[in-house]
MIDOSE-1310 file (N, C-alpha, C; in nm, 2 decimals, decimal comma, always signed):
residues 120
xxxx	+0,27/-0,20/+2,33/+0,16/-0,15/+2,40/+0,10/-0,03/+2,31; -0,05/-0,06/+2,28/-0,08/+0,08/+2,25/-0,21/+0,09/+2,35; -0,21/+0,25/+2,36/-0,31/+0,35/+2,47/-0,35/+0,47/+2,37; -0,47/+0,46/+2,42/-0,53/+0,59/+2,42/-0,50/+0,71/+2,48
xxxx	-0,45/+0,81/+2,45/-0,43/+0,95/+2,52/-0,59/+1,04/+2,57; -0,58/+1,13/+2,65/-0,65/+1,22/+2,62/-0,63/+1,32/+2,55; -0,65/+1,39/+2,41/-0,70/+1,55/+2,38/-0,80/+1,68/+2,38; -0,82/+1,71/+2,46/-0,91/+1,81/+2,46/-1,04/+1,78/+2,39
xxxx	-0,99/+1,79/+2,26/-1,05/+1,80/+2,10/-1,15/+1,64/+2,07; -1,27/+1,64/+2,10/-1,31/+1,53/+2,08/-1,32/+1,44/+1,95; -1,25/+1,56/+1,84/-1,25/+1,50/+1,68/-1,10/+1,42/+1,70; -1,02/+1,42/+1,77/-0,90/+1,36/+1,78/-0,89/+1,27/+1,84
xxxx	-0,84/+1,13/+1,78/-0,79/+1,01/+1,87/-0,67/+1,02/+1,89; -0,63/+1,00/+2,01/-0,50/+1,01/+2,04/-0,47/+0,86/+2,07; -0,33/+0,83/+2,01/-0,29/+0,73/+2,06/-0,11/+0,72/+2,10; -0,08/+0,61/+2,19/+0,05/+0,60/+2,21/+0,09/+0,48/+2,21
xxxx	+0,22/+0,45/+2,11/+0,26/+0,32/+2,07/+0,36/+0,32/+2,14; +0,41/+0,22/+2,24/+0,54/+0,17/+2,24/+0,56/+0,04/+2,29; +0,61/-0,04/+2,19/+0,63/-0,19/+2,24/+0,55/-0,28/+2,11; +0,52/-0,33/+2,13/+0,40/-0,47/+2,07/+0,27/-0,41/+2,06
xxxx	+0,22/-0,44/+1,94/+0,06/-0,37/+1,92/-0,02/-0,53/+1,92; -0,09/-0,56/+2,05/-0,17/-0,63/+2,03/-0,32/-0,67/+2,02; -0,40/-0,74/+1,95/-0,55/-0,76/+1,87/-0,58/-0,65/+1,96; -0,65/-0,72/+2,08/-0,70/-0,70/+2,19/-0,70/-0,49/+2,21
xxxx	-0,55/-0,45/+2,24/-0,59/-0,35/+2,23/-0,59/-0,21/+2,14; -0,54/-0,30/+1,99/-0,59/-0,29/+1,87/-0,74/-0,23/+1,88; -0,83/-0,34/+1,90/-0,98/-0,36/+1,87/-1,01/-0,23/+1,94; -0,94/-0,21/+2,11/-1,02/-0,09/+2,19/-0,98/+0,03/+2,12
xxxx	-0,87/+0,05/+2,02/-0,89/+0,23/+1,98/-0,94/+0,18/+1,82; -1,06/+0,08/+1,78/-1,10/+0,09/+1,69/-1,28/+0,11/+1,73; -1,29/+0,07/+1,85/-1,40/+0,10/+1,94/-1,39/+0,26/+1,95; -1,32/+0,32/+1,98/-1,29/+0,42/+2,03/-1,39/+0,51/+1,89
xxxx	-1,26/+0,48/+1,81/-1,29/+0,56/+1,68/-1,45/+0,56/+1,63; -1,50/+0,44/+1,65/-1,65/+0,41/+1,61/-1,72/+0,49/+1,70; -1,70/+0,51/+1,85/-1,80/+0,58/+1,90/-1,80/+0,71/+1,85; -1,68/+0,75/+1,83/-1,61/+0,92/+1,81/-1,73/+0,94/+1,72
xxxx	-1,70/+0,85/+1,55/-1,74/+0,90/+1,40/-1,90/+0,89/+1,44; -1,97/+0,86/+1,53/-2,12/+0,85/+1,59/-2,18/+1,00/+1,62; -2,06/+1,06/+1,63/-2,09/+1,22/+1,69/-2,02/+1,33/+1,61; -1,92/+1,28/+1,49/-1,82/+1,36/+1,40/-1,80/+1,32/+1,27
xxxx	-1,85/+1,38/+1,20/-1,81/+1,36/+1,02/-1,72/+1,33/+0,96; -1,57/+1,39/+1,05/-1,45/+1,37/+1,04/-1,39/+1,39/+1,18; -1,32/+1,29/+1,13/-1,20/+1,27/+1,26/-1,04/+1,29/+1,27; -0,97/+1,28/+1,34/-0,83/+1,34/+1,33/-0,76/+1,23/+1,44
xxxx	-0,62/+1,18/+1,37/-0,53/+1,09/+1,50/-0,42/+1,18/+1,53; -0,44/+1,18/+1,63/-0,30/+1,19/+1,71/-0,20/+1,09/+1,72; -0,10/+1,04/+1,68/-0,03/+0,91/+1,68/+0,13/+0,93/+1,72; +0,13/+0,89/+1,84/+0,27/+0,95/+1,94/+0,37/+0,78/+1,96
xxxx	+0,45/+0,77/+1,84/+0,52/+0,64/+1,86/+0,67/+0,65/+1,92; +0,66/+0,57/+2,04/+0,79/+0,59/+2,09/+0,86/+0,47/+2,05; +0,83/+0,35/+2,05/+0,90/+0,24/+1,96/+0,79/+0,13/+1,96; +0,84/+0,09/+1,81/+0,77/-0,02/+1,72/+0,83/-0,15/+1,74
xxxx	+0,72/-0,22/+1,83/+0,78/-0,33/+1,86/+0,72/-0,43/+1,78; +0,63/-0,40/+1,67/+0,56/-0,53/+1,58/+0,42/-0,54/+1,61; +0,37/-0,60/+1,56/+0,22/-0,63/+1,55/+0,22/-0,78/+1,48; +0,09/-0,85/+1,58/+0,08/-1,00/+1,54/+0,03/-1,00/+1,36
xxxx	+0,07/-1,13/+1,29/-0,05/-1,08/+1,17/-0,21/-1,08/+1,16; -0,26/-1,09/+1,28/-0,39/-1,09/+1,29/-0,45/-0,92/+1,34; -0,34/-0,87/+1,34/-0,36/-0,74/+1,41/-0,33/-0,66/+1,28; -0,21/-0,71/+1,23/-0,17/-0,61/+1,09/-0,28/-0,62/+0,98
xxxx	-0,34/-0,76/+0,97/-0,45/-0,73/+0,86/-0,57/-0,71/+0,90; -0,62/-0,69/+1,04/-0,70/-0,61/+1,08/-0,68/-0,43/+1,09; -0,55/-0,40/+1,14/-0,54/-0,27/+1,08/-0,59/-0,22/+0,93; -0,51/-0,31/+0,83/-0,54/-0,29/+0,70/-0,69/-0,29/+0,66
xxxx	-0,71/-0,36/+0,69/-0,87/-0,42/+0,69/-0,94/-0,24/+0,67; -0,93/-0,23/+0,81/-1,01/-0,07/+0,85/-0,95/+0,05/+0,81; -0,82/+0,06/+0,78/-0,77/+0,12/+0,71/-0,85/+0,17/+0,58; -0,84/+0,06/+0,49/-0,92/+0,07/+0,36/-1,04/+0,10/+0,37
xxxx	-1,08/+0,04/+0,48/-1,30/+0,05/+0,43/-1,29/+0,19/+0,53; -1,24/+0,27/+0,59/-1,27/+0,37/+0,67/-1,16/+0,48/+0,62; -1,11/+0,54/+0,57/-0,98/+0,63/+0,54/-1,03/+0,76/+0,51; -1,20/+0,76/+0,47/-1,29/+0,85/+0,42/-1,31/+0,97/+0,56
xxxx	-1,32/+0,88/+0,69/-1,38/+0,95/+0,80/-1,26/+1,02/+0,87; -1,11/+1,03/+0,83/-1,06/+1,10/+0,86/-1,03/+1,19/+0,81; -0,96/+1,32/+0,85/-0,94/+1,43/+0,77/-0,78/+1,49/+0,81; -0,71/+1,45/+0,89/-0,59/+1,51/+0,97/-0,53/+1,37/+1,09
xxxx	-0,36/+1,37/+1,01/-0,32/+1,31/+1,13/-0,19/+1,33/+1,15; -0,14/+1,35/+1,31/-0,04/+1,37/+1,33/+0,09/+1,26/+1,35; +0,21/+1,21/+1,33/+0,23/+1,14/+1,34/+0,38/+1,15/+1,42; +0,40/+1,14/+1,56/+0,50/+1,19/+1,65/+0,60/+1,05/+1,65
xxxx	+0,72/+1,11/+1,66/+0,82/+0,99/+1,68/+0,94/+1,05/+1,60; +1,05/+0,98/+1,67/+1,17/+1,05/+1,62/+1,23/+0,93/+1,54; +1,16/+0,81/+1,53/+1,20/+0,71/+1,42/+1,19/+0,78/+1,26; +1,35/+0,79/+1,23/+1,31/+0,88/+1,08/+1,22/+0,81/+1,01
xxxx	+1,25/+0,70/+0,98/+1,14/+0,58/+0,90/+0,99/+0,65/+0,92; +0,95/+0,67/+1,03/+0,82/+0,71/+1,00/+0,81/+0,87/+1,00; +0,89/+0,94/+1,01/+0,85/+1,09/+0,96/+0,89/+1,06/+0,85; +0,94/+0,97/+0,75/+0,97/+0,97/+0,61/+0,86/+0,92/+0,54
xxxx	+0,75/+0,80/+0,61/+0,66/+0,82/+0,58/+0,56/+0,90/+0,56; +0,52/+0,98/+0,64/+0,46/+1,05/+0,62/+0,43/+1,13/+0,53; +0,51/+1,20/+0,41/+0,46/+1,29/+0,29/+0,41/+1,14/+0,22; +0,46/+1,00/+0,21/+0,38/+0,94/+0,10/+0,27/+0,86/+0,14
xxxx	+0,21/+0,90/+0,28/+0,09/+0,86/+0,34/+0,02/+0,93/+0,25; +0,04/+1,05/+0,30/-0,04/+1,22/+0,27/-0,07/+1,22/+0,09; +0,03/+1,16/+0,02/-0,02/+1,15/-0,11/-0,09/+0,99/-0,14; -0,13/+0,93/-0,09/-0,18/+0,84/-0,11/-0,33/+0,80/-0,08
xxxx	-0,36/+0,86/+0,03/-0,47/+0,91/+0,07/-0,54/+1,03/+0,05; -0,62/+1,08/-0,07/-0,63/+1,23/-0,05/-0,75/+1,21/+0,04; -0,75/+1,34/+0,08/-0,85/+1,43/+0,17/-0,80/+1,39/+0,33; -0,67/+1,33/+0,29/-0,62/+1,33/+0,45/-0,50/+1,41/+0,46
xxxx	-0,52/+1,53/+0,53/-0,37/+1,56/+0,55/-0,26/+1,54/+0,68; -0,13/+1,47/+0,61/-0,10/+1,38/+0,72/+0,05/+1,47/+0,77; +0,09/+1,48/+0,88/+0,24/+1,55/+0,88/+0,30/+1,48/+0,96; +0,40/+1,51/+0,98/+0,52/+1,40/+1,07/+0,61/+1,57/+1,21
xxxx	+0,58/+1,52/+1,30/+0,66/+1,56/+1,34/+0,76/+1,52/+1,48; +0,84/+1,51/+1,53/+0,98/+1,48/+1,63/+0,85/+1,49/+1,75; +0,93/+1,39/+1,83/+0,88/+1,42/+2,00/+0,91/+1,55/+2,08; +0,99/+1,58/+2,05/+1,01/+1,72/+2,06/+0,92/+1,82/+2,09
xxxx	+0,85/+1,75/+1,95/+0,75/+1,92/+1,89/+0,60/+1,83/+1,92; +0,59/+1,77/+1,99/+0,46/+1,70/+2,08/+0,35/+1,82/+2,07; +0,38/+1,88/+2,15/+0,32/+2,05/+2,19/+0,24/+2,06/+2,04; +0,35/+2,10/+1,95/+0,35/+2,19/+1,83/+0,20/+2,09/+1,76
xxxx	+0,26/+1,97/+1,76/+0,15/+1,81/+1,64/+0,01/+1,83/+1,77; -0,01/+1,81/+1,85/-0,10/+1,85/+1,88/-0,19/+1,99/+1,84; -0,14/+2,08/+1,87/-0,18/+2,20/+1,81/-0,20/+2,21/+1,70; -0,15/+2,16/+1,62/-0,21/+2,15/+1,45/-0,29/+2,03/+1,43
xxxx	-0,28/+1,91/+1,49/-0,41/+1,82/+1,47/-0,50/+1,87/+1,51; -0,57/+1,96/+1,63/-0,67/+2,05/+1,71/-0,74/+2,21/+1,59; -0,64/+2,18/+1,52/-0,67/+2,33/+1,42/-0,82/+2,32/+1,39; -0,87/+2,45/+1,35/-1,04/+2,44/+1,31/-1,03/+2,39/+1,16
């Protein structure tokens, strides 16, 4: 399952993964993100994963897809989850993407990734 969160901050998409990422609600926080970048030059994710249950391959090369043609319109993203795997990702997101700065931080520190995705 992935959901949209609320954040304050309307430059931030918040999202919450746990379970199965499927098309359907895939497509709705890529909707999301389109209406957002309509009103913001840059945008910021909030991304709160509590477990990865997979994604169809019609969903994974749709991620990819928008990934690549859109990577410009973000500027900051947070990436929550106490899966080391993906706080290990994170520094070689951050170099792979410039002009995105990406951090990793524990569920824990929820509070903290929010507050630094929100920064001016």
């Amino acid at each position: 399952m992935i959901e949209l969160m609320g954040i304050p901050d309307d430059r931030v998409v918040g999202v919450r993964i746990d379970g199965h990422v499927d098309k359907a609600a895939f497509d709705q926080i890529i909707a999301e993100i389109e209406a957002r970048s309509a009103h913001h030059e840059k945008l910021r994710i909030y991304a709160e994963i509590h477990s990865l249950g997979g994604m169809s391959l019609e969903t994974l090369l749709a991620d990819f897809k928008f990934a690549v043609k859109n990577w410009r319109r973000f500027d900051r993203e947070a990436i929550v989850s106490d899966r080391r795997w993906l706080q290990g990702i994170a520094p070689v997101v951050d170099k792979l993407f410039p002009g995105i700065e990406v951090k990793a931080f524990a569920l824990d520190d929820a509070d903290a990734a929010r507050a630094w995705v929100q920064e001016p």
